[in-house]
NUKEKE-578746 format. One record per residue (C-alpha): x, y, z; residue number from 1; residue in three letters. Coordinates in steps of 0.001 Angstrom, whole numbers, plus 524288, in hexadecimal, padded with zeros to 5 digits. Last residue first. Layout:
+-------+-------+-------+-----+-----+
:    c1 :    c2 :    c3 :   i :  aa :
+-------+-------+-------+-----+-----+
:     X :     Y :     Z : NUM : ALA :
...
+-------+-------+-------+-----+-----+
//
This chain:
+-------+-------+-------+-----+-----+
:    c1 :    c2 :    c3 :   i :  aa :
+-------+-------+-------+-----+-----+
: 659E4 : E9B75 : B1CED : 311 : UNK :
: 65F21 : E8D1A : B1F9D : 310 : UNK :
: 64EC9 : E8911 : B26BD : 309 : UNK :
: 648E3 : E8F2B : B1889 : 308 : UNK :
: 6528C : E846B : B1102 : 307 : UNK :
: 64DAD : E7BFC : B162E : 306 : UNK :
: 63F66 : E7DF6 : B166B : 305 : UNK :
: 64282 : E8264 : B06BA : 304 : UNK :
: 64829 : E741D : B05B9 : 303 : UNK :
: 63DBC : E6D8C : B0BF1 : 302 : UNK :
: 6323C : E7643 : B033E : 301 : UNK :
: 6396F : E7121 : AF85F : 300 : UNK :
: 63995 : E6347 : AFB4E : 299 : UNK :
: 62BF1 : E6315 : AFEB1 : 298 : UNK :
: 6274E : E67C2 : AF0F2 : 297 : UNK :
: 62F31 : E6006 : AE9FE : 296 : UNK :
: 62923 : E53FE : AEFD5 : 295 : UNK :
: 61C55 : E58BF : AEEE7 : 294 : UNK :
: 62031 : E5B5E : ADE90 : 293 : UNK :
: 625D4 : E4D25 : ADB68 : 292 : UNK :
: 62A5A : E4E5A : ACEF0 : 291 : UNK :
: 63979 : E506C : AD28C : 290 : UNK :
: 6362F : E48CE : ADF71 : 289 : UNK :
: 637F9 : E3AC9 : ADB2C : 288 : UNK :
: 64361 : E3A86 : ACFFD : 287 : UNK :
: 64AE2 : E4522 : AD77A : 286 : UNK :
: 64A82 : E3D76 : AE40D : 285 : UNK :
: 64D54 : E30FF : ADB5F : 284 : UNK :
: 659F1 : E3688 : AD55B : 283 : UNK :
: 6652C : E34FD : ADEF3 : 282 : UNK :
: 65F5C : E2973 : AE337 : 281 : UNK :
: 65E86 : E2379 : AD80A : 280 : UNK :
: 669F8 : E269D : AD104 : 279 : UNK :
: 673A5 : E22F1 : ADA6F : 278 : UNK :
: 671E9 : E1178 : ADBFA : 277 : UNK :
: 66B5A : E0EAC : ACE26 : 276 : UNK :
: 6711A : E16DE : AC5A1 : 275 : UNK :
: 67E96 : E1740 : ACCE6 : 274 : UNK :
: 67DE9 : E08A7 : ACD38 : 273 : UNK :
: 67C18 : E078B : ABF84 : 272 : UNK :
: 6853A : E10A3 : ABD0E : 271 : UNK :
: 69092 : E0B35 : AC474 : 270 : UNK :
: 68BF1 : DFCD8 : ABEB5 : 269 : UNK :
: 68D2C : E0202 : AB0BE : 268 : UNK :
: 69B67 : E082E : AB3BE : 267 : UNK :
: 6A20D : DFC0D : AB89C : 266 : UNK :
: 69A88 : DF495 : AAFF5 : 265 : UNK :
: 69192 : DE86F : AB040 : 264 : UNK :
: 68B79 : DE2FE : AA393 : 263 : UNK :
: 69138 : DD4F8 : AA459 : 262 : UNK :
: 68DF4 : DD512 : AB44D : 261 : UNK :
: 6805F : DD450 : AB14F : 260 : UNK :
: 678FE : DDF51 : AB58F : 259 : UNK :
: 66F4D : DDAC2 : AC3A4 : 258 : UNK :
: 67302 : DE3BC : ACCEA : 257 : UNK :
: 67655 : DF110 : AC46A : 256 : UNK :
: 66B22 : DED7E : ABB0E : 255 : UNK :
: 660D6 : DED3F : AC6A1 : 254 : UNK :
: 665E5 : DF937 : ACCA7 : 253 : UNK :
: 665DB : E0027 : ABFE2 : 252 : UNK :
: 65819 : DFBC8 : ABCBC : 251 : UNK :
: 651BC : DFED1 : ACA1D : 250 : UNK :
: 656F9 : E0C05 : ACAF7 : 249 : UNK :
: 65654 : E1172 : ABEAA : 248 : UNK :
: 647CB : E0B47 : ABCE1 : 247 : UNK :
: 64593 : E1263 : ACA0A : 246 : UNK :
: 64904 : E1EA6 : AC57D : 245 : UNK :
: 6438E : E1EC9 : ABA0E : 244 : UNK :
: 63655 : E1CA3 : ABF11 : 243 : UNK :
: 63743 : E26B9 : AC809 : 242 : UNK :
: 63A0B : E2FF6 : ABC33 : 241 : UNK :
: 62D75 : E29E4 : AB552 : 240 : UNK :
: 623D9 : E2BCB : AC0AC : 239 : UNK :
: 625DC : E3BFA : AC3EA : 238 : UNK :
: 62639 : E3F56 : AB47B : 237 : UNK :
: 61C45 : E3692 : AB2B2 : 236 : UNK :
: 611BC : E3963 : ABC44 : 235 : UNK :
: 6149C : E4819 : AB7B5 : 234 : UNK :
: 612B0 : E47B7 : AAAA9 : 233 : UNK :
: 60671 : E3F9E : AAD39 : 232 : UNK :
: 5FFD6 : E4A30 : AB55E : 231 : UNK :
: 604B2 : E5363 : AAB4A : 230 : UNK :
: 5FD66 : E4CCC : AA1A5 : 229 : UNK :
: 5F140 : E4B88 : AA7BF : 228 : UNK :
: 5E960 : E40F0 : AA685 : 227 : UNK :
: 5F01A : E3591 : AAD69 : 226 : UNK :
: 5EDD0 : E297A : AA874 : 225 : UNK :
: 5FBE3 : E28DF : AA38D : 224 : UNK :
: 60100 : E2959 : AB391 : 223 : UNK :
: 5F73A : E1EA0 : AB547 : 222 : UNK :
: 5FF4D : E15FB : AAB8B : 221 : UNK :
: 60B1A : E1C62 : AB0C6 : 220 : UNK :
: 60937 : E1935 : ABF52 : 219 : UNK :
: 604D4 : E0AEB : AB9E5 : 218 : UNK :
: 61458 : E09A1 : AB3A7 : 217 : UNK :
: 61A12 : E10F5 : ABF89 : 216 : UNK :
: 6152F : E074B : AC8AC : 215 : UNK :
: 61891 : DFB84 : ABCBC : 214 : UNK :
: 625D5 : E0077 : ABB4F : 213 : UNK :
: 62851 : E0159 : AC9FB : 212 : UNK :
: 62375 : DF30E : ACA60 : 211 : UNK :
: 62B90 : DEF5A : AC17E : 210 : UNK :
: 63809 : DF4F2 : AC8B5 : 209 : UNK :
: 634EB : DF02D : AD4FC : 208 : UNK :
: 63424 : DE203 : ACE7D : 207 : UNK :
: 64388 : DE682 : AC873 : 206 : UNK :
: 64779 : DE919 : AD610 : 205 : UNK :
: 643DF : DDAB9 : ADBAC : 204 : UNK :
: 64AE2 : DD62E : ACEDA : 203 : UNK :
: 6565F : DDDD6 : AD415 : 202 : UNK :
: 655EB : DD88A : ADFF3 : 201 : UNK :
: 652D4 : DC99E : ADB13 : 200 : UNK :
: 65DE6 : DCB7B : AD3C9 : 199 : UNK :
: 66697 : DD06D : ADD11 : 198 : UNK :
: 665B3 : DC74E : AE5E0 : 197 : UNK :
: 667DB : DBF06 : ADCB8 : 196 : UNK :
: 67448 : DC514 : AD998 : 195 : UNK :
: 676D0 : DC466 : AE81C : 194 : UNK :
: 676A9 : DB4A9 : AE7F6 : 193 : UNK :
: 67E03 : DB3FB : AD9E1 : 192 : UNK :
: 68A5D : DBA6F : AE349 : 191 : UNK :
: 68C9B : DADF4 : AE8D2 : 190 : UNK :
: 691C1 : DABAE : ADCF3 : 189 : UNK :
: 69EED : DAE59 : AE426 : 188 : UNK :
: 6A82C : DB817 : AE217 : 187 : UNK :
: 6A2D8 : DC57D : AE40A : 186 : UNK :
: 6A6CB : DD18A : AE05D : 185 : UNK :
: 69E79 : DD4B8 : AD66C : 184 : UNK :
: 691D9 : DD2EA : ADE8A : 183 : UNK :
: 69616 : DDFA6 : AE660 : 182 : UNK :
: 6945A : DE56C : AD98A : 181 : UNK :
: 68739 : DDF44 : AD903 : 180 : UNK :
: 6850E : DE45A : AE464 : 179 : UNK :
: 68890 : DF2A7 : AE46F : 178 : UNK :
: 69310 : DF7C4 : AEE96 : 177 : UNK :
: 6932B : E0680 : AE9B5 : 176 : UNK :
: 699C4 : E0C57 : AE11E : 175 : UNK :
: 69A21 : DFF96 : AD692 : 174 : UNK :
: 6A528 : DF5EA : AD2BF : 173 : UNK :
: 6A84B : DF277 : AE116 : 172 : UNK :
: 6B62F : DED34 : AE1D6 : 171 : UNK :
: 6B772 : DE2C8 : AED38 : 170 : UNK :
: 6BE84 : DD8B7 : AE5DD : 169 : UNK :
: 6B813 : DCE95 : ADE95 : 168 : UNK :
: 6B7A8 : DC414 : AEAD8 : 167 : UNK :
: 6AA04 : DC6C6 : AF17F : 166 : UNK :
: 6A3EB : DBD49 : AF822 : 165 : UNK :
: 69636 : DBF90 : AFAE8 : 164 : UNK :
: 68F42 : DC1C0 : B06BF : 163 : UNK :
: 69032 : DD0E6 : B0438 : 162 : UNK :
: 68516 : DCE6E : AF83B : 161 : UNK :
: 67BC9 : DC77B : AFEA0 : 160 : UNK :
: 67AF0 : DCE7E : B0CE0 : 159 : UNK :
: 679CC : DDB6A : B02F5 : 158 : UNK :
: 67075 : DD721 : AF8A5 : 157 : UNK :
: 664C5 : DD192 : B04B1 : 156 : UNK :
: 6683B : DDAEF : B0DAA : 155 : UNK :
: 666AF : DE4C2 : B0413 : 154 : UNK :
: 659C9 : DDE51 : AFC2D : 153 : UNK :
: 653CF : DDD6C : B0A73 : 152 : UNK :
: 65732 : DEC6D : B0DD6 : 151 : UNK :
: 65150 : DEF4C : B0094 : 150 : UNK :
: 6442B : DE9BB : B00F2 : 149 : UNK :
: 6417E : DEE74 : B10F5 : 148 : UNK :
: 643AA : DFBF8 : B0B87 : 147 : UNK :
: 63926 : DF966 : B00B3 : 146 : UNK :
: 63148 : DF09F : B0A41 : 145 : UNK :
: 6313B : DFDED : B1399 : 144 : UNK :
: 62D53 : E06E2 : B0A3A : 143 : UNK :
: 6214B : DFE9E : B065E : 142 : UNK :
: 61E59 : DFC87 : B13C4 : 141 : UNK :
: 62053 : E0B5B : B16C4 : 140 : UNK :
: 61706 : E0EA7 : B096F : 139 : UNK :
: 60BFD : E0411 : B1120 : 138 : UNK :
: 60C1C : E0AE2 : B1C71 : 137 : UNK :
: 60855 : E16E4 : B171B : 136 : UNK :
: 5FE3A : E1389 : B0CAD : 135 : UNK :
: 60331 : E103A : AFF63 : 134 : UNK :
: 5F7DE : E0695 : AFADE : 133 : UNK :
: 5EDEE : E0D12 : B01BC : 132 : UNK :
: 5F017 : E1BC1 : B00B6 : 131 : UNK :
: 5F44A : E186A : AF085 : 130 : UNK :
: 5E7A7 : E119E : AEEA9 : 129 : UNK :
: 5DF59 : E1CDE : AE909 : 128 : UNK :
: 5ECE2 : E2054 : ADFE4 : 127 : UNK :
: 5ED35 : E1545 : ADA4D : 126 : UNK :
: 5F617 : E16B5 : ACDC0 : 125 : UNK :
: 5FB3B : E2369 : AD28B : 124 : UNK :
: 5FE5F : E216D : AE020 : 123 : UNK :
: 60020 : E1215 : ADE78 : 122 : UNK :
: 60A37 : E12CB : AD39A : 121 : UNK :
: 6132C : E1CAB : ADA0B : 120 : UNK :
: 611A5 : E1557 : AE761 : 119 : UNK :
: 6154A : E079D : ADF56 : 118 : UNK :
: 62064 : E101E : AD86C : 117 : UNK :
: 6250A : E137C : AE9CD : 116 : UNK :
: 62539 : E0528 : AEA3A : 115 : UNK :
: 62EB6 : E01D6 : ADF94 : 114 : UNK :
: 637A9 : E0CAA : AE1EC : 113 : UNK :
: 63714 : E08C5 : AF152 : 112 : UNK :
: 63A40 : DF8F2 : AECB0 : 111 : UNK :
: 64564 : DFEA5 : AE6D2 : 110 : UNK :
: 64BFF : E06EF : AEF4B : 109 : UNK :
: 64A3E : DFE04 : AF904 : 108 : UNK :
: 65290 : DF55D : AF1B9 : 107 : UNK :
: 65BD0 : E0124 : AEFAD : 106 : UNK :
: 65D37 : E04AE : AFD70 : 105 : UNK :
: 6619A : DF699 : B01A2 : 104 : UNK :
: 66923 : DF2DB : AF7F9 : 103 : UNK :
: 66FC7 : DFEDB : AF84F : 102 : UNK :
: 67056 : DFDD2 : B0811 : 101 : UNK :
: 676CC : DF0A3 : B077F : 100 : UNK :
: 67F8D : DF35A : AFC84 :  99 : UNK :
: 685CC : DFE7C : B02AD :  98 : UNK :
: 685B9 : DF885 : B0F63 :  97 : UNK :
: 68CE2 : DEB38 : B0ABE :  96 : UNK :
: 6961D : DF5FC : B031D :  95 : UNK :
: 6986D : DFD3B : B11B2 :  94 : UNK :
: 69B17 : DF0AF : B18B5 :  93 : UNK :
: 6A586 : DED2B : B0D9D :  92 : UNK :
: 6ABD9 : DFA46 : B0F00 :  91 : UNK :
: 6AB5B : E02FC : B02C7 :  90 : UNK :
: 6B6F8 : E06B6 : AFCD7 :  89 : UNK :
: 6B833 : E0EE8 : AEF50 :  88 : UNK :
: 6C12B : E1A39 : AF4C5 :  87 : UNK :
: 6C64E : E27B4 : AEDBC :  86 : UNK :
: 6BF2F : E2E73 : AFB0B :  85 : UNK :
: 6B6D4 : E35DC : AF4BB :  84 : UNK :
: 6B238 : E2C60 : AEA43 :  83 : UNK :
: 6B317 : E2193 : AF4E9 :  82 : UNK :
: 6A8FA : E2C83 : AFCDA :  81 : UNK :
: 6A1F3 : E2C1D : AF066 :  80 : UNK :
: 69EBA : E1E8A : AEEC2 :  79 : UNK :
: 69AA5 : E1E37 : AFD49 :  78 : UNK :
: 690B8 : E287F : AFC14 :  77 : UNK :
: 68AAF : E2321 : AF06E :  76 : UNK :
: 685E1 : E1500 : AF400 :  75 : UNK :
: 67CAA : E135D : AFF4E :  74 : UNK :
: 67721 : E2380 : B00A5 :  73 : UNK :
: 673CA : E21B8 : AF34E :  72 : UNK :
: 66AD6 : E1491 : AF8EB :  71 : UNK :
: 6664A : E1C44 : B0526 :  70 : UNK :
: 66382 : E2A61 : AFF51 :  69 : UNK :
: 65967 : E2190 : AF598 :  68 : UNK :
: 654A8 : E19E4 : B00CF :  67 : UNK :
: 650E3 : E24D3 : B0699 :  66 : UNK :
: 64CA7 : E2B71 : AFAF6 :  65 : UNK :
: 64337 : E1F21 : AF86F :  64 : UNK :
: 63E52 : E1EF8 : B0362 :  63 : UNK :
: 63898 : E2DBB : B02E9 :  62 : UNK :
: 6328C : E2B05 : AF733 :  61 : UNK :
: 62C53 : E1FF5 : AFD09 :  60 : UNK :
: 62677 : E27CD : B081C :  59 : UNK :
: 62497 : E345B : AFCC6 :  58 : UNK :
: 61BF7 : E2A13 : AF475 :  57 : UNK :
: 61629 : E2443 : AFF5E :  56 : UNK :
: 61099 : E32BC : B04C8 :  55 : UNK :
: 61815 : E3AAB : B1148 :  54 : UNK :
: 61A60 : E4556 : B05D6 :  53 : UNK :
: 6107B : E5008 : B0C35 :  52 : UNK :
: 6173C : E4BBD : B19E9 :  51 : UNK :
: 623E8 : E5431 : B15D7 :  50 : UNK :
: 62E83 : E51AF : B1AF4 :  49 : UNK :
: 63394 : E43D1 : B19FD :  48 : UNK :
: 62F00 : E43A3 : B0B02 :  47 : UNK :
: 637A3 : E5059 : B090F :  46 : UNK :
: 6428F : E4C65 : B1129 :  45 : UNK :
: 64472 : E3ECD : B09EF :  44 : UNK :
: 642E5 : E4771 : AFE70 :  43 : UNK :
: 64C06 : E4F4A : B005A :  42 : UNK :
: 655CE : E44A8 : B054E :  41 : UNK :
: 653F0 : E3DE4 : AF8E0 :  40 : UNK :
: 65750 : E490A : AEFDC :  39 : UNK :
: 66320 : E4ED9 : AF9BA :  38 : UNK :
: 668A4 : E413F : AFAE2 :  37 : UNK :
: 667E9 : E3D16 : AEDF5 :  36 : UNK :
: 66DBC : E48BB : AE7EB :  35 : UNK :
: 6793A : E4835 : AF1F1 :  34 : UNK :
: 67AFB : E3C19 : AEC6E :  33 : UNK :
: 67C51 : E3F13 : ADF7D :  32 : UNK :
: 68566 : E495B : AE37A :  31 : UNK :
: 68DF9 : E41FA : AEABD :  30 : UNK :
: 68E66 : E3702 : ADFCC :  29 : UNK :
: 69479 : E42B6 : AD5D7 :  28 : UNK :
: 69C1A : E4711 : ADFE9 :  27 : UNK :
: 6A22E : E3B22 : AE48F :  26 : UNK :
: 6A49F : E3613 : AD531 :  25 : UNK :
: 6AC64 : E43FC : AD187 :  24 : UNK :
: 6B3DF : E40B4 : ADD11 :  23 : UNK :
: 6B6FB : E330F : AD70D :  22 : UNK :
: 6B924 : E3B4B : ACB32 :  21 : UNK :
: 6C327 : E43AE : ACFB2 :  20 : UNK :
: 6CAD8 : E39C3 : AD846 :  19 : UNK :
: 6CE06 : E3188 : ACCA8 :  18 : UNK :
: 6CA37 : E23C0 : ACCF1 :  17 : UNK :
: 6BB37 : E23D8 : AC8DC :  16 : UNK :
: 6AF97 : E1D07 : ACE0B :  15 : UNK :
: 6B2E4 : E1229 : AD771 :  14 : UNK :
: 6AD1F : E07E9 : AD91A :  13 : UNK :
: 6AB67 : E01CC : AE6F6 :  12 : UNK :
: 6B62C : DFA6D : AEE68 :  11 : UNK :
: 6B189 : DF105 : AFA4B :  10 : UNK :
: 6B583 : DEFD8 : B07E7 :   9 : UNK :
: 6B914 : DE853 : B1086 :   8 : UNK :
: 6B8D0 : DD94E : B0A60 :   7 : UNK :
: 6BD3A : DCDB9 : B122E :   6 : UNK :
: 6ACEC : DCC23 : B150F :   5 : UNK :
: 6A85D : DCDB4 : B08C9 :   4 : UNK :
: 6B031 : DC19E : B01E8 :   3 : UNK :
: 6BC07 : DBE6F : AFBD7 :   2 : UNK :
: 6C49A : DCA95 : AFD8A :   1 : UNK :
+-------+-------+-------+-----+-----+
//
């Protein structure tokens, strides 16, 4: 096995040894992602349906459950089929696929988190421009350089990282094929090339980061000026959950690509990745409609519509 192209297939961790808790493991990720589909497929619905939410901050909303659904969608359901089937093979055309459309979904991901704190900070901040500034043409332009973002960063990570030679074995130390696990297995500095890859990703991320901070930074300053207290209540508890969020995101993704090997773990790169890679978009459709009162509003006149047509 001395390079990519004599290998067939690669070996990804695997969580327990005994049959009861790799079971235990398939339920516990088939619920999660159950979870995930039913909150962003709601509110994919939702948005789709009703022409009330047809506004930039339901469009963007409605991206980012797509690409939420996508990038779950990626990495659990083949870790629990090997759960199910006591197996921890994944076909060298399926792990370049993996990593292709997680790269891919999650640098999207990013820019559209980044973007969609820009609409935050223009609809409260300056509100008389917001028709201007986020018109419609100009939120699909937007949503199109955030897709456009993380299909470059995948072909970019994946053509780079499967045109090394890898010589460590084929053992994947993560549930899904990761690249810096990937990374592991090579045996040629060649490798330096995608770790500056991933530096200038993750440095890419940590700009989106800032400027998050800074939307949410001015949102709060005018949040502050705002004379009623319940007014402010609520601008904060709907602004400092999403906030959360996307510091989770963007700092455990960033720490799982760029830790120093001396500080890697078996079990701190499984949460890391979990944190980063599960979490979010099991969580986000909570996160973004659980103060969100129109969008509450449509999804329970959809489910009594439904469930009106079954009687």
């Amino acid at each position: 096995m001395s390079n990519g192209s004599s290998m067939n297939e690669f070996l990804l961790l695997a969580f327990a040894d005994t049959r009861e808790l790799q079971l235990l493991h398939f339920w516990l990720f088939l619920d999660i992602y159950l979870a995930a589909l039913l909150g962003n497929g709601l509110i994919i619905t939702a948005i789709t349906c009703d022409h009330r939410l047809h506004t930039p901050m339901y469009f963007f909303l409605l991206n980012l459950s797509l690409l939420d659904l996508g990038s779950i969608s990626t990495t659990l359901p083949k870790s629990m089929t090997n759960s199910l089937g006591d197996s921890r093979a994944i076909s060298y055309a399926g792990c370049a696929a993996q990593v292709f459309l997680f790269a891919f979904l999650v640098g999207a991901e990013i820019s559209l988190l980044t973007i969609m704190a820009y609409d935050r900070y223009v609809a409260i901040c300056k509100p008389l421009h917001y028709g201007t500034l986020l018109g419609s043409r100009a939120c699909v332009h937007m949503a199109a350089a955030a897709w456009g973002t993380g299909f470059l960063n995948a072909v970019l990570h994946t053509a780079n990282t499967f045109s090394l030679p890898l010589c460590q074995g084929n053992a994947v130390d993560q549930f899904f094929c990761e690249i810096p696990q990937i990374l592991k297995l090579s045996c040629s500095d060649a490798y330096l090339r995608e770790v500056g890859l991933l530096v200038i990703t993750a440095s890419f991320g940590f700009g989106c980061f800032i400027s998050v901070l800074l939307s949410y930074v001015q949102i709060f300053r005018a949040v502050l000026r705002i004379p009623s207290e319940l007014g402010r209540h609520k601008a904060f508890s709907t602004c400092l959950p999403h906030l959360a969020v996307v510091s989770l995101f963007l700092s455990t993704a960033m720490f799982a690509h760029l830790k120093p090997p001396s500080i890697s773990s078996p079990s701190l790169d499984l949460v890391v990745a979990v944190l980063y890679s599960v979490v979010p978009p099991a969580v986000n459709p909570f996160i973004y409609s659980m103060r969100n009162q129109e969008l509450k509003n449509t999804l329970k006149k959809l489910i009594q519509s439904f469930f009106r047509q079954q009687l």
